[in-house]
C-alpha positions as CSV (number, residue, x, y, z in Angstrom):
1,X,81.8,94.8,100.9
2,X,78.3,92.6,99.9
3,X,77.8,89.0,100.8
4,X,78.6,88.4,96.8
5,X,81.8,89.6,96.6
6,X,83.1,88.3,99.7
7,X,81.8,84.4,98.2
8,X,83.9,84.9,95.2
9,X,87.0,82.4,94.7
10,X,87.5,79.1,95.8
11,X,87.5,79.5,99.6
12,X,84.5,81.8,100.3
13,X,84.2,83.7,103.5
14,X,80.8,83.8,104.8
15,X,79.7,87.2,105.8
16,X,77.7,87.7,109.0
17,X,76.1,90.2,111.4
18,X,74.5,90.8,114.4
19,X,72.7,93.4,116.5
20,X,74.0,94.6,119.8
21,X,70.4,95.9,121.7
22,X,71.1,97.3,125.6
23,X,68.8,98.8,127.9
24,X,68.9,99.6,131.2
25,X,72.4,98.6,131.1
26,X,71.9,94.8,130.3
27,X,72.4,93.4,126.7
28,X,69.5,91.7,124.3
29,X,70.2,87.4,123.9
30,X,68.3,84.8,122.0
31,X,68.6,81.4,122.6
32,X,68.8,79.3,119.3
33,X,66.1,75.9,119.0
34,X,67.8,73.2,120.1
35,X,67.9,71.5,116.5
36,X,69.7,74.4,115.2
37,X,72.5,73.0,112.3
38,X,75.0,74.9,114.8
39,X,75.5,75.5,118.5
40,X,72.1,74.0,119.3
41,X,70.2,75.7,122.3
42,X,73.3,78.5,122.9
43,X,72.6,82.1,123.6
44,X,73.1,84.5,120.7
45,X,72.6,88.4,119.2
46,X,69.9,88.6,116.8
47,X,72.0,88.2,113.4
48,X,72.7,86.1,110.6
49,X,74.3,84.8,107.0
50,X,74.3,88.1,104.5
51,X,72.3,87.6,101.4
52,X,73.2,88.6,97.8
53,X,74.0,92.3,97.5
54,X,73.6,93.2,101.2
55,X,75.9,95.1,103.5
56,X,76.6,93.6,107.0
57,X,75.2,96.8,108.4
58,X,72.1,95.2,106.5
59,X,72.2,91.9,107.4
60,X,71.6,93.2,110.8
61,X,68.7,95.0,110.5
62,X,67.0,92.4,108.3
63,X,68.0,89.4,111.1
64,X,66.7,91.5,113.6
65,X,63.5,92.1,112.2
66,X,63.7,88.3,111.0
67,X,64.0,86.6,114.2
68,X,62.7,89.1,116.7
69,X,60.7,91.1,115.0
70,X,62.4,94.4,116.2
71,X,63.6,97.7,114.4
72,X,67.1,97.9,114.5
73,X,69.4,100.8,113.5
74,X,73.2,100.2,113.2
75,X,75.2,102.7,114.7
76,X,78.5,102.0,116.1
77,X,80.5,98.8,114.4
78,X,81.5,97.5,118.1
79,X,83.9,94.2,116.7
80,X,84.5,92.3,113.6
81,X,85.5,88.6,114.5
82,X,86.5,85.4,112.8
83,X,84.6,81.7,113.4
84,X,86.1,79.3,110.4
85,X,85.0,80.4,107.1
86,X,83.0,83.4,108.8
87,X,83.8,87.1,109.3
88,X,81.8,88.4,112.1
89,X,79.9,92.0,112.1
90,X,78.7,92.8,115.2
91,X,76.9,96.1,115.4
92,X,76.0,98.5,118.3
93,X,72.5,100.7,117.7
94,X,69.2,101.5,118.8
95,X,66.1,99.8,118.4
96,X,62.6,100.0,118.6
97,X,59.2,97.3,118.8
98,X,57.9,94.5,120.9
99,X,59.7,91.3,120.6
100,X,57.9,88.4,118.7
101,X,60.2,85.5,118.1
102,X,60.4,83.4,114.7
103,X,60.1,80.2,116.1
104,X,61.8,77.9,113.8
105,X,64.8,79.3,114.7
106,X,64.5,81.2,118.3
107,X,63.7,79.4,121.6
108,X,63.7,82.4,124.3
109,X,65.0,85.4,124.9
110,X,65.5,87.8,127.8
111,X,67.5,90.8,128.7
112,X,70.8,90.1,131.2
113,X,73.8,91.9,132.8
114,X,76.7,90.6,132.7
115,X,76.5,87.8,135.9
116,X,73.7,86.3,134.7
117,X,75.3,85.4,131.2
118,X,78.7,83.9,132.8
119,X,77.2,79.9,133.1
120,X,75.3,80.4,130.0
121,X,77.0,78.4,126.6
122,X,77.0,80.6,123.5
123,X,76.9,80.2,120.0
124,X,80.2,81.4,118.0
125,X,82.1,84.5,118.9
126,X,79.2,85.7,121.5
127,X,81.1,85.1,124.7
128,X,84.2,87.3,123.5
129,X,81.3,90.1,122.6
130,X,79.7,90.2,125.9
131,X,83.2,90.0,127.7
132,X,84.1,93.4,125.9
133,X,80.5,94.8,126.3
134,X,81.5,94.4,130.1
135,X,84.9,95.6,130.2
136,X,83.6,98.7,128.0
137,X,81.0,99.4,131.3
138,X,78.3,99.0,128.1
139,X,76.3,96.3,130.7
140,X,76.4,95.7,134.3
């Protein structure tokens, strides 16, 4: 499905995605700027709103690069959630660069296990992802 046939009708679903990047058993967060329209400051994947035309699976790799500046490649679709209007693509994959962050949108980022991300307040379905990362033994 692309972003523009999901928007079609009267109550359009917003399609989204996000990358999944792990190494060394710990999972890849940004933390949005703290004017951000939504969640403000929260702890995120690297992801975003589909454009036009575009798959989720692309969505994810041009976010990625967006924000991070990172080369993602989608493998495994891990979960598909639902936040209000929004269906949630959240993709597993490798990746490849040195992180350099687009700061109008992206505060920090840092790589964590599972502990360290239990007091930390995330943005939309996030929480629920890096529960099941955990429970899958995917981080530590």
């Amino acid at each position: 499905m692309t972003a523009s046939q999901a928007t079609k009708g009267s109550s359009a679903t917003i399609i989204t995605a996000a990358s999944i990047l792990l190494s060394d058993r710990k999972v890849f967060l940004i933390r949005r700027v703290d004017d951000a329209l939504l969640f403000p400051g929260h702890w995120a994947f690297p992801g975003g709103k589909a454009e036009a035309g575009e798959t989720p699976a692309q969505t994810a790799v041009r976010e990625t690069k967006e924000e991070t500046n990172l080369d993602f490649l989608p493998g495994e679709l891990f979960v598909v959630n639902h936040f209000r209007n929004r269906k949630m693509y959240r993709y597993l994959g490798k990746w490849s660069g040195r992180v350099m962050l687009q700061p109008s949108e992206i505060a920090d980022f840092g790589w964590f296990d599972f502990a360290a991300t239990l007091e930390m307040p995330f943005a939309f379905d996030y929480r629920e992802v890096v529960d099941l990362l955990h429970a899958k033994g995917l981080i530590d």
